[in-house]
C-alpha positions in Angstrom: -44.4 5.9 1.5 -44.1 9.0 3.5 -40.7 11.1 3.3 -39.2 10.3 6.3 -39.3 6.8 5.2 -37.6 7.2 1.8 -34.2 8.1 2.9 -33.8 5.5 4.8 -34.5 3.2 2.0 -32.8 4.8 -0.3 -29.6 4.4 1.8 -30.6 1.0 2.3 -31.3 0.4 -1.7 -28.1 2.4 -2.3 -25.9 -0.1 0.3 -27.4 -3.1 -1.1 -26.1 -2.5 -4.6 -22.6 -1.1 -3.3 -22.5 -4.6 -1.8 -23.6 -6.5 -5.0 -21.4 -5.0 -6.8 -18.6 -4.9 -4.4 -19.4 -9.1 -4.2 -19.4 -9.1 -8.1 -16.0 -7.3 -8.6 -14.3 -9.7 -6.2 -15.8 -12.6 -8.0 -15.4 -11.5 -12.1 -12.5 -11.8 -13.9 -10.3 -13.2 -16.4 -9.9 -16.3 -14.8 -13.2 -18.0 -14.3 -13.0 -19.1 -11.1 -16.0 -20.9 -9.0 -17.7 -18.5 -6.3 -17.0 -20.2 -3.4 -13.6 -21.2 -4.3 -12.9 -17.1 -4.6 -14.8 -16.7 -1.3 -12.9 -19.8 0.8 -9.7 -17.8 -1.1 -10.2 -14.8 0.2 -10.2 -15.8 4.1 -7.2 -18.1 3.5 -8.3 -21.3 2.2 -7.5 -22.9 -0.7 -4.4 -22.9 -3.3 -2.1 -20.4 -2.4 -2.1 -18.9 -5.4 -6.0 -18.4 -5.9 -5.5 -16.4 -1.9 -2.8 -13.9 -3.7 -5.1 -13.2 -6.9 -7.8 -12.5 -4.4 -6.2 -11.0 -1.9 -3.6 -9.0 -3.5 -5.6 -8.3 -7.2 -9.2 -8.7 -6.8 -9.4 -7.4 -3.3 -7.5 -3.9 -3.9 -9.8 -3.3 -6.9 -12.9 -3.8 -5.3 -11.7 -1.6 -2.7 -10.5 1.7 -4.3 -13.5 1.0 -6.4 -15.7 1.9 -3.7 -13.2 4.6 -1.9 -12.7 6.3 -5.4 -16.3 6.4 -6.5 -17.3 7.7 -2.7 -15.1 10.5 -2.8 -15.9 11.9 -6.2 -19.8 11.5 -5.1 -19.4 13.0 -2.5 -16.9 16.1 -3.7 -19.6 16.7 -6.4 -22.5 16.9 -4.1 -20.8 19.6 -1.6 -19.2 21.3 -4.5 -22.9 21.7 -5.6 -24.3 22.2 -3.0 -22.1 24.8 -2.2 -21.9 26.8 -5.6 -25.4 26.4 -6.0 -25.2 25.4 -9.4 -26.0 21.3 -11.1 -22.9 21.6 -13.3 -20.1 22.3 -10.3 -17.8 18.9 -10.0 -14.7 18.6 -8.0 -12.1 19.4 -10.3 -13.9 23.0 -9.8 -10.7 23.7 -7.1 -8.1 22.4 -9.4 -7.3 19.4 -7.0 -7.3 16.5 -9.5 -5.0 18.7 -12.6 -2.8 19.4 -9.4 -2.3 15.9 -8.4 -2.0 14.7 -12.0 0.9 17.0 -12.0 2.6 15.8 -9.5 2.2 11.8 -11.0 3.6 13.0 -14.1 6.7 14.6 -12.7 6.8 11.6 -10.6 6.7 9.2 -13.8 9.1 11.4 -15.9 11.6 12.2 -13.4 11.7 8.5 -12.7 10.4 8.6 -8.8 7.8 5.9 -9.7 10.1 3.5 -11.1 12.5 4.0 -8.3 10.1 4.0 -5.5 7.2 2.1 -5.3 5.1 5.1 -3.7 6.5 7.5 -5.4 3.9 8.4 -8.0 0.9 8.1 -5.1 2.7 10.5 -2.8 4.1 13.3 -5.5 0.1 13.8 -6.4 -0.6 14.0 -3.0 1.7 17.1 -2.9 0.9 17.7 -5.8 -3.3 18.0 -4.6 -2.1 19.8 -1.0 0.2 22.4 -2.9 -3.4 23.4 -4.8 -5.1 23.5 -2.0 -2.8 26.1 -0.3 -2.5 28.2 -3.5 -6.4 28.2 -3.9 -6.9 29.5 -0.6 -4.1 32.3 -1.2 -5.2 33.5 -4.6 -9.2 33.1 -3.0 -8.2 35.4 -0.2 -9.7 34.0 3.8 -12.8 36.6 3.0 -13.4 35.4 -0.6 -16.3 34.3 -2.2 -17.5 31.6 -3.6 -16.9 33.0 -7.2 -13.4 33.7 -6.2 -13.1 30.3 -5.4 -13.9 28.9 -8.7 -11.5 31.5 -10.4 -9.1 30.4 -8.3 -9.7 26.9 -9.0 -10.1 27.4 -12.5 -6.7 29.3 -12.6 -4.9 26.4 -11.0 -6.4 23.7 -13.1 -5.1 25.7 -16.3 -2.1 26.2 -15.1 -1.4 22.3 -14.0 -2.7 21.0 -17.4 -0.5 23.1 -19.0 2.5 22.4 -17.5 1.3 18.8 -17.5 1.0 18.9 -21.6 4.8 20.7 -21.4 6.2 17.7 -19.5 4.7 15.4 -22.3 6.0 17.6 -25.1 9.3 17.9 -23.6 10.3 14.1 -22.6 12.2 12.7 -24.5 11.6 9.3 -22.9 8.5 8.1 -25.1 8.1 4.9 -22.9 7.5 7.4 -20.1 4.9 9.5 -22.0 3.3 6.4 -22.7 2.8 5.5 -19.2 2.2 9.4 -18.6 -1.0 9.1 -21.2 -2.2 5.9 -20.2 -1.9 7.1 -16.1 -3.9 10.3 -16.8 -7.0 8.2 -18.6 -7.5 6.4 -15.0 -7.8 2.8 -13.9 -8.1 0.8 -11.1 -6.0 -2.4 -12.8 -2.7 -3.5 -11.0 -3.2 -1.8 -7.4 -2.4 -3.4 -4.5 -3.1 -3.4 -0.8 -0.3 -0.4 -0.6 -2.6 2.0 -2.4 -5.4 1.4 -0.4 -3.9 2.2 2.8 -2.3 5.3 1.1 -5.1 6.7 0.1 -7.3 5.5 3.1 -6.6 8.1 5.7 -6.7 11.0 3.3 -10.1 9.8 2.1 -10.9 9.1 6.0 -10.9 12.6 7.3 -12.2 14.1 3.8 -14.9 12.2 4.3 -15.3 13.8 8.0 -14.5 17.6 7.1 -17.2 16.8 3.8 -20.3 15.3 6.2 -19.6 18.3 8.8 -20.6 21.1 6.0 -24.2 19.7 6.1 -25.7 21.7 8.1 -24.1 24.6 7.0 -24.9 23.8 3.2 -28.4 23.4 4.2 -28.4 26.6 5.8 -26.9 28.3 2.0 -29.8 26.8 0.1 -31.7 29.9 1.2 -28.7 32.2 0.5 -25.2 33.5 1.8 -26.8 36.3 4.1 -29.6 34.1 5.6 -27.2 31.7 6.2 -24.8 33.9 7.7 -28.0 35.1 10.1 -28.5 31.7 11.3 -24.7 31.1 12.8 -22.9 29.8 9.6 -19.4 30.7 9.9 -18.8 31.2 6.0 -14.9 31.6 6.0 -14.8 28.1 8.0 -17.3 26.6 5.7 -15.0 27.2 2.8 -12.2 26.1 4.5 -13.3 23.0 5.8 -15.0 22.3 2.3 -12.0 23.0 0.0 -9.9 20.3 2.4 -12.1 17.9 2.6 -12.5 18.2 -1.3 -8.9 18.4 -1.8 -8.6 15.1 0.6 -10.8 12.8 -1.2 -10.0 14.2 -4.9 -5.9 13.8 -4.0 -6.3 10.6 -2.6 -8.5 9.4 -5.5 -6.6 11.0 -7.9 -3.1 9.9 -6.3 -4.2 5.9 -7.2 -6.5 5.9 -9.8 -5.9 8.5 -11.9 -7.9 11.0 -13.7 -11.5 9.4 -13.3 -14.2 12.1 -14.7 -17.6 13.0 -14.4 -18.6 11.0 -11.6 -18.8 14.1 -9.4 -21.0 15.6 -11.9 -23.5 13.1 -12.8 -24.4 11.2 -9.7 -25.3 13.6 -7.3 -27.8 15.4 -10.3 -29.0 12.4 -10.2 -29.8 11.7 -7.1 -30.9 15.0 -6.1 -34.3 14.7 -6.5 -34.7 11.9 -4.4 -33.1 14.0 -1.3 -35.2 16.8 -1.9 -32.4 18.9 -2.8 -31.4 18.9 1.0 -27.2 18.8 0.6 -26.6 17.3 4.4 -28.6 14.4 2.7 -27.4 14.1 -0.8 -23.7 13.6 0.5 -24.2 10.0 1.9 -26.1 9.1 -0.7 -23.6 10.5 -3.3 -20.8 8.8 -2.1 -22.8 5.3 -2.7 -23.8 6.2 -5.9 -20.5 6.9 -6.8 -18.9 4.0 -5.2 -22.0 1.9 -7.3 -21.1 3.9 -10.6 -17.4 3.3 -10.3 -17.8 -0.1 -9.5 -20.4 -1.1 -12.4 -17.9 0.8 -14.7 -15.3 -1.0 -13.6 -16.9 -4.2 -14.3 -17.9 -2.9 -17.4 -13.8 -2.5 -18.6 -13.4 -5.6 -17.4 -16.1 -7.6 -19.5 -17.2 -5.4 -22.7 -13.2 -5.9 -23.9 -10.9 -7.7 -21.6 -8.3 -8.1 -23.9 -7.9 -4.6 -25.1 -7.8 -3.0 -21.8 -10.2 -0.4 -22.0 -9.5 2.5 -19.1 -12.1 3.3 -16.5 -11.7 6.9 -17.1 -12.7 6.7 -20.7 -15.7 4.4 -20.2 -16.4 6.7 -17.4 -16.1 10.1 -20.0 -18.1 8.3 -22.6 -21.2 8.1 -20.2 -20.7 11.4 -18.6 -20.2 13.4 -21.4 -23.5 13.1 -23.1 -25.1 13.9 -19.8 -23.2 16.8 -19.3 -24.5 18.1 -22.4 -28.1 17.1 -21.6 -27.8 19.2 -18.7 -26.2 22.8 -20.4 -29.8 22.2 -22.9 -31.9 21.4 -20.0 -30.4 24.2 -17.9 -30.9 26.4 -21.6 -34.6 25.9 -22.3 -35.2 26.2 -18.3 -33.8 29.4 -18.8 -35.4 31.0 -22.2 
């Protein structure tokens, strides 16, 4: 198969198990239900209350499963693709400790019991407010190394003020719901957190696919890209938002989900030729595929014990993450 052909598949393998798995999330559960009753349910047929388990349980998950998993595919693949460097991932900017900030002041000061969007839209401030501090402590001429110190900065800085919130409530039911927030789920959304998180994802999606060519350009470095009409400053710019659109958003419903960023576009990378314009696409369906399977995964291994998609997600990325510092190692001795 020649190389022009294998993209196209691969987007076309890729999409076929995104839908697969998007079919098998709407149809598993812990109600065994038939498959075409779930179907006929889904487009308004049947007992009213098989249409409201589909359409306002089963339907929201599948969805943010896909929206959630995209985004951190495709933050990790420009984040990499931008610093250069396999081990970058999305939290590199300090967007997801930023908007997990904001939904633990939201839980603890009792916004997200008192308004139903109130824990989605204080980590959306939460993710913006990083976003304008990363760019301020980065400088409009910084570099790419001032970016991650920035970044880096601001993620210490949230997680610690994060662990004071939980050391100083003095509500334990509310650090309970704090701690089981931050270790990420897609259980108990509704239709209300897709749309929330929809146009944020929407036009970091955009800003992300428009650094393609410019990433391209930076595989050969930051001064022949500069020679070939790369506007560097721009690129950053238009990166760190888009990042910070599809992290907050993700972040804002699901909760802290990690790795994903990491491990699927390493993955995949080979298969693209290293080429960055093409490993965001296919990033964002192998993340929307990875958070999907692991979702499925919660929701058969243990049912009853409610295992969180951010730990299942941890336990498979972590080992990775240190198969790649020992790989990056003996390539480097």
């Amino acid at each position: 198969m020649t190389r022009g052909a294998t993209y196209p598949a691969l987007l076309t393998g890729l999409s076929c198990l995104v839908l697969t798995l998007f079919l098998a999330s709407l149809l598993v559960g812990p109600a065994r239900l038939g498959m075409w009753d779930c179907l006929r349910a889904l487009f308004g047929q049947g007992p009213e209350m098989l249409q409201l388990v589909m359409r306002e349980i089963r339907l929201p998950r599948a969805l943010l499963g896909v929206m959630v998993g995209a985004a951190l595919g495709m933050s990790g693949a420009v984040m990499q693709g931008f610093l250069r460097n396999p081990l970058a991932e999305p939290g590199l900017v300090g967007t997801s400790g930023s908007a997990a900030l904001g939904a633990v002041l939201a839980i603890q000061l009792g916004l997200a019991a008192a308004f139903p969007l109130g824990l989605p839209l204080a980590a959306l401030v939460g993710a913006s407010g990083s976003v304008i501090l990363v760019l301020l402590l980065a400088g409009p001429q910084g570099g790419a190394l001032a970016l991650i110190l920035s970044g880096i900065a601001i993620s210490a800085l949230a997680g610690a003020a994060t662990s004071l919130v939980l050391n100083l409530s003095p509500n334990p039911f509310a650090a309970n719901e704090i701690i089981f927030w931050m270790l990420g789920s897609l259980a108990d959304r509704s239709m209300l957190h897709v749309w929330i998180a929809l146009p944020f994802m929407l036009v970091g999606a955009a800003l992300l696919l428009a650094t393609g060519r410019g990433l391209d350009a930076l595989t050969l470095g930051e001064d022949a890209a500069a020679s070939s009409g790369i506007n560097l400053t721009r690129l950053r710019l238009t990166l760190v938002a888009g990042t910070a659109a599809l992290i907050g958003g993700a972040t804002a419903v699901a909760g802290a989900i990690g790795f994903v960023g990491l491990v699927v576009p390493h993955i995949l990378r080979r298969s693209v030729s290293g080429r960055p314009s093409r490993l965001i696409p296919v990033s964002a369906l192998g993340g929307a595929a990875m958070v999907l399977a692991a979702d499925l995964a919660v929701r058969t291994i243990a049912p009853e014990r409610d295992i969180k998609l951010g730990v299942l997600t941890a336990l498979i990325g972590a080992p990775f993450f240190l198969h790649l510092i020992l790989k990056t190692r003996r390539s480097g001795a």
